[in-house]
PyMOL Python script that loads the backbone (N, CA, C, O; Angstrom):
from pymol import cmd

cmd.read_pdbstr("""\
ATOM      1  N   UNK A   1      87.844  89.573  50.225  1.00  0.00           N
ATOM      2  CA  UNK A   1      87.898  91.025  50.090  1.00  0.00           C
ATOM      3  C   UNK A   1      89.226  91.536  50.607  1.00  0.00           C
ATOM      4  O   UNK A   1      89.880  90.931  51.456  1.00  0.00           O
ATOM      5  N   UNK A   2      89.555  92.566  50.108  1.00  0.00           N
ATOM      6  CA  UNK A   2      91.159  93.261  50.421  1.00  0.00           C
ATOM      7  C   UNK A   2      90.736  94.678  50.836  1.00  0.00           C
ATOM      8  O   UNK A   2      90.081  95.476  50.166  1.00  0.00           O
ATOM      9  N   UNK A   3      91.353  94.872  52.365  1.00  0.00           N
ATOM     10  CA  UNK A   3      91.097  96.351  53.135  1.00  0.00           C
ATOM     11  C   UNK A   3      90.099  96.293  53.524  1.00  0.00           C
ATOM     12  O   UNK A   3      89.328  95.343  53.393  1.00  0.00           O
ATOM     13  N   UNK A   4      89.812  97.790  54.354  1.00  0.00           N
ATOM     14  CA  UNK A   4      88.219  97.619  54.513  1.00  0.00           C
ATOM     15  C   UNK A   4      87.436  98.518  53.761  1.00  0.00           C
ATOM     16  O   UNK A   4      87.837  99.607  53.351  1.00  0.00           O
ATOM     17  N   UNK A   5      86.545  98.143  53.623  1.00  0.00           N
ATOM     18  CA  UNK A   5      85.766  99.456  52.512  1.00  0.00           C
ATOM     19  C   UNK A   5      84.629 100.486  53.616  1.00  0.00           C
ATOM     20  O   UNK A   5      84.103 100.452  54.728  1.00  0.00           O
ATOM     21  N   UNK A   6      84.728 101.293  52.467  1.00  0.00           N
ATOM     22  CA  UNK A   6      84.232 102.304  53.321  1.00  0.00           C
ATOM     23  C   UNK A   6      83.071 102.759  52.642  1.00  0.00           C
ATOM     24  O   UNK A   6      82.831 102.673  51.438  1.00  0.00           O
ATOM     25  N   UNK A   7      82.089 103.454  53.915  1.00  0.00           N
ATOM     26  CA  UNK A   7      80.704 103.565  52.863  1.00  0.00           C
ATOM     27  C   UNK A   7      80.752 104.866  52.205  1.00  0.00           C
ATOM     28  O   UNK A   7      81.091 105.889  52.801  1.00  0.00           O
ATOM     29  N   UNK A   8      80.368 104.824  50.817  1.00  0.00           N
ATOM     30  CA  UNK A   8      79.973 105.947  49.752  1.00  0.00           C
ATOM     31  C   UNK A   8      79.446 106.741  50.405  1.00  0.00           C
ATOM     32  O   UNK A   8      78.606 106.428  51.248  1.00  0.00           O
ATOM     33  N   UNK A   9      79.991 108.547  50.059  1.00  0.00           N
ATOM     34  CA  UNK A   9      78.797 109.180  50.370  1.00  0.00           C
ATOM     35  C   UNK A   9      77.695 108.690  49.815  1.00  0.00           C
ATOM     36  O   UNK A   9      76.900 108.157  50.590  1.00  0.00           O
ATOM     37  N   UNK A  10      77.338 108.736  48.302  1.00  0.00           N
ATOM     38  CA  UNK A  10      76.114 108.779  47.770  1.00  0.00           C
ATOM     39  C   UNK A  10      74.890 107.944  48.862  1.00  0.00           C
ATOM     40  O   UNK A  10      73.663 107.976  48.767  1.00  0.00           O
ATOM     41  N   UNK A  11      75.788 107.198  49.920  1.00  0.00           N
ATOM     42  CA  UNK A  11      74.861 106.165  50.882  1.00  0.00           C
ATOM     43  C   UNK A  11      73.947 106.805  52.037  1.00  0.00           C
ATOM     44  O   UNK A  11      73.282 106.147  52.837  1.00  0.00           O
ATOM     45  N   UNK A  12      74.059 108.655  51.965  1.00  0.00           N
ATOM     46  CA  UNK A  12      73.751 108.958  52.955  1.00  0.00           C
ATOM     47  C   UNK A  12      72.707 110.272  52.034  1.00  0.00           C
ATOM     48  O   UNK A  12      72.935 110.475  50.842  1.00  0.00           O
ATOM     49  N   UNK A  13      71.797 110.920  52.650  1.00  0.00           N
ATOM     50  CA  UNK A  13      70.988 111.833  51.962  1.00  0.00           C
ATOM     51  C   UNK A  13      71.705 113.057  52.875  1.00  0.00           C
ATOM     52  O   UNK A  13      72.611 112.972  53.704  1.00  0.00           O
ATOM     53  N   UNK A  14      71.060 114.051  52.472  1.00  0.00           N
ATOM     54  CA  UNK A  14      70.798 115.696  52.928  1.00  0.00           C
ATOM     55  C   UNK A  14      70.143 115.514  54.137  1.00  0.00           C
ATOM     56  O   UNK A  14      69.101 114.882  53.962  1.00  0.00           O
ATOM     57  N   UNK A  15      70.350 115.835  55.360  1.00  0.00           N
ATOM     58  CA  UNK A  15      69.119 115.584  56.815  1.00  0.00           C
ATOM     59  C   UNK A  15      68.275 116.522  56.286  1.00  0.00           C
ATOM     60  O   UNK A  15      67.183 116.200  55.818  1.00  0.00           O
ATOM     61  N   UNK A  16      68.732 117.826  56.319  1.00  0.00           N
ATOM     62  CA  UNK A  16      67.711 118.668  56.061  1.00  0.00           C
ATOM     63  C   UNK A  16      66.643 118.414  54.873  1.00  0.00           C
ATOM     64  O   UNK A  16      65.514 118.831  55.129  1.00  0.00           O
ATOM     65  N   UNK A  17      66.749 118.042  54.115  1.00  0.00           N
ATOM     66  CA  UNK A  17      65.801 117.932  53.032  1.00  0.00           C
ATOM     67  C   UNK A  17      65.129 116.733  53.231  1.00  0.00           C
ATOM     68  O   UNK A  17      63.911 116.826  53.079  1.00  0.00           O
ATOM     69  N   UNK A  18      65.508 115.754  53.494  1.00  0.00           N
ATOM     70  CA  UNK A  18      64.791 114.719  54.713  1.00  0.00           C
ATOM     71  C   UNK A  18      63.829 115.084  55.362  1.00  0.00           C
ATOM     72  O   UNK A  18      62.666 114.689  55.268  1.00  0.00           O
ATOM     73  N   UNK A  19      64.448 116.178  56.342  1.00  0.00           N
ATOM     74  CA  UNK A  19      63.449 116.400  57.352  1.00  0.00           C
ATOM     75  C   UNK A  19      62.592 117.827  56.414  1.00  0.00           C
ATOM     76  O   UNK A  19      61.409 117.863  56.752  1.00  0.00           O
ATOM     77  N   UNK A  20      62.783 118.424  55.851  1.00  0.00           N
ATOM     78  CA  UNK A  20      61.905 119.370  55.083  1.00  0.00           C
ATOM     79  C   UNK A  20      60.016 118.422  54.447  1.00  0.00           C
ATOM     80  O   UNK A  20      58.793 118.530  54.538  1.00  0.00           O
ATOM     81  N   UNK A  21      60.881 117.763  53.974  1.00  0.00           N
ATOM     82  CA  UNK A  21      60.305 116.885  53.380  1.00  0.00           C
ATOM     83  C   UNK A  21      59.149 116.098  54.170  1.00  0.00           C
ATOM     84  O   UNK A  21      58.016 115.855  53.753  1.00  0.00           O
ATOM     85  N   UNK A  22      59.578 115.837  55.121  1.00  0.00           N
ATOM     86  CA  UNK A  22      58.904 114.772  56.251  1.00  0.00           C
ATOM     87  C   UNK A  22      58.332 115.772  57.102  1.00  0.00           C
ATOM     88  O   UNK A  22      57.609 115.239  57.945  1.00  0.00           O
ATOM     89  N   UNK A  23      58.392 117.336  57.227  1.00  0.00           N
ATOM     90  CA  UNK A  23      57.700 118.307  57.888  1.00  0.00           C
ATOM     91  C   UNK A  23      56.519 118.504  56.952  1.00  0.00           C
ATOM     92  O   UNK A  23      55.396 118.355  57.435  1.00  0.00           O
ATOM     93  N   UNK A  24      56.675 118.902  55.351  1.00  0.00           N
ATOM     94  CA  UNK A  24      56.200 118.814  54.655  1.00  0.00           C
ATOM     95  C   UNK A  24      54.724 118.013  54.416  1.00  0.00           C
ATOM     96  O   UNK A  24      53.567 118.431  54.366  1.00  0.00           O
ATOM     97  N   UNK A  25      55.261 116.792  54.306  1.00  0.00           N
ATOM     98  CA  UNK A  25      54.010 115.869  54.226  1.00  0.00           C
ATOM     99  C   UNK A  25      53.308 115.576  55.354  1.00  0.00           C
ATOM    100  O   UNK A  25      52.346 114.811  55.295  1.00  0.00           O
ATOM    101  N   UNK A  26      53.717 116.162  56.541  1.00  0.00           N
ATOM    102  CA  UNK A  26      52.837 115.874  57.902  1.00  0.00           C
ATOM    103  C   UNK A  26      53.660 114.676  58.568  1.00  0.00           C
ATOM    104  O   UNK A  26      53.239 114.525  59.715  1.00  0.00           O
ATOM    105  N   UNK A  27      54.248 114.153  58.395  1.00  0.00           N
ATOM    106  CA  UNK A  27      54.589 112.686  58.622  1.00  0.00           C
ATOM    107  C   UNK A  27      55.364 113.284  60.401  1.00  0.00           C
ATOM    108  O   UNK A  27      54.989 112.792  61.465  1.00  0.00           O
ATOM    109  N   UNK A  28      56.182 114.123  60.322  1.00  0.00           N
ATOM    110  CA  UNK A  28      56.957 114.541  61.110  1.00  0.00           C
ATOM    111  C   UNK A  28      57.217 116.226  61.810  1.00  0.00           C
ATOM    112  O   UNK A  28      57.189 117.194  61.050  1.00  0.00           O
ATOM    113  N   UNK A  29      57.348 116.318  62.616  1.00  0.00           N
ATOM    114  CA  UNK A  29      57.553 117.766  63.610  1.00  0.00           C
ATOM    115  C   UNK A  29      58.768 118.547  63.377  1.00  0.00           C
ATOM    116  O   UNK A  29      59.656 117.698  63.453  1.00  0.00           O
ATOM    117  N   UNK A  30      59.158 119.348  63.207  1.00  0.00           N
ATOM    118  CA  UNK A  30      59.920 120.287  63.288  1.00  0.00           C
ATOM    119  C   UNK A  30      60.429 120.699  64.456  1.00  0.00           C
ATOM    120  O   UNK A  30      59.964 121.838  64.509  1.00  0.00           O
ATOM    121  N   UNK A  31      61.151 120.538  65.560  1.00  0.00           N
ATOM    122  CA  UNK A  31      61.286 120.560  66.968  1.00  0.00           C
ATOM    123  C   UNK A  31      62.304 121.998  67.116  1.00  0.00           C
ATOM    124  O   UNK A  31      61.940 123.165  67.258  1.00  0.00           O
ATOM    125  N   UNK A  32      63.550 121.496  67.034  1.00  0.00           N
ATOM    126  CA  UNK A  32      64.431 121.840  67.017  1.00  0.00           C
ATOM    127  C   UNK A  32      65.523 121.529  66.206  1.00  0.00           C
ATOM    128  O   UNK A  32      65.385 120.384  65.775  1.00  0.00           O
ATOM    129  N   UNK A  33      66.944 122.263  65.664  1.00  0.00           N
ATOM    130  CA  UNK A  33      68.042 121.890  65.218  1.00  0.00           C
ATOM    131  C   UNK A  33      69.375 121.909  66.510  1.00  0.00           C
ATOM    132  O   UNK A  33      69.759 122.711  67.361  1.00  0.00           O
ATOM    133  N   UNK A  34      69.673 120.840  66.154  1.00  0.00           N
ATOM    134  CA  UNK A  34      70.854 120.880  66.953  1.00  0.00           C
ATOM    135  C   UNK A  34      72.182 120.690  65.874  1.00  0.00           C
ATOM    136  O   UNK A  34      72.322 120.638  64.652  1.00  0.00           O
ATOM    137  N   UNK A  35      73.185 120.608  67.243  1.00  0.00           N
ATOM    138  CA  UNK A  35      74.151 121.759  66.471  1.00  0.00           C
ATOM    139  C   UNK A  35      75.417 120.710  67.603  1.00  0.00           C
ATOM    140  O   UNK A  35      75.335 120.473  68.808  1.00  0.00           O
ATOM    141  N   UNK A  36      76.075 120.452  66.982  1.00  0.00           N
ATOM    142  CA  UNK A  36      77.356 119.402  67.617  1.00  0.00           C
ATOM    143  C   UNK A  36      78.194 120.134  68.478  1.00  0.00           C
ATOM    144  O   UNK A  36      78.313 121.287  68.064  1.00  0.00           O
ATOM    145  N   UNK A  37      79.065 119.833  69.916  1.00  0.00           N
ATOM    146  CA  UNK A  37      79.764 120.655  70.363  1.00  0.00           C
ATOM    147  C   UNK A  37      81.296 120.163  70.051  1.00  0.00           C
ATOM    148  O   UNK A  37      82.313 120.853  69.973  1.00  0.00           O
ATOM    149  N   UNK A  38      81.152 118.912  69.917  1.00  0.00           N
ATOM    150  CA  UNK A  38      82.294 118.006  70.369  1.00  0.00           C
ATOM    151  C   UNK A  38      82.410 116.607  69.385  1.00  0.00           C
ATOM    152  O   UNK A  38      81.273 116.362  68.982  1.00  0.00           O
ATOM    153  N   UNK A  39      83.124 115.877  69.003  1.00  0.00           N
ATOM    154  CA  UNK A  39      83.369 114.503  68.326  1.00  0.00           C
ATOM    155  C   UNK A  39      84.322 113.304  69.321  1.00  0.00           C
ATOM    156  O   UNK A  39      85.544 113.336  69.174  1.00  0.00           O
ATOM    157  N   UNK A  40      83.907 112.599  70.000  1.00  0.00           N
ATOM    158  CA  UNK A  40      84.690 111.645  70.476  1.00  0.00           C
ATOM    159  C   UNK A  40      84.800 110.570  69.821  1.00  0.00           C
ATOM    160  O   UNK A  40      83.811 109.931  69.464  1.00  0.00           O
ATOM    161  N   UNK A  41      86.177 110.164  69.533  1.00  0.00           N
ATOM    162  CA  UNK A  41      86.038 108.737  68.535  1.00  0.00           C
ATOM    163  C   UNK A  41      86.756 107.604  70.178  1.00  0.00           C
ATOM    164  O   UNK A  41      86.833 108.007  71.339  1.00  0.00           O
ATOM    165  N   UNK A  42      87.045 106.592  69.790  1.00  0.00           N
ATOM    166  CA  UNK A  42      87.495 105.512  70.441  1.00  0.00           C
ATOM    167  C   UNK A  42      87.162 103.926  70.364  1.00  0.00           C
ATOM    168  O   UNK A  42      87.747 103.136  71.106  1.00  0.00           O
TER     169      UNK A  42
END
""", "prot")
cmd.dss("prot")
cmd.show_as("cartoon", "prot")
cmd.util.cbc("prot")
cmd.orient("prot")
């Protein structure tokens, strides 16, 4: 392989509609949304 590859969006869904979904069918709770303050890479 040559470089590194990187993953597709298409590899990741909507959270929210995920979790709509999974509130939806009972499977899962609705708690809270959180909300990012900060990004540390390293």
């Amino acid at each position: 392989r040559e470089g590194v590859v990187e993953e597709t969006p298409e590899a990741y869904k909507d959270v929210d509609a995920v979790a709509d979904v999974s509130h939806s069918l009972g499977i899962a709770t609705k708690v809270v949304r959180l909300v990012p303050i900060g990004v540390i890479k390293g």
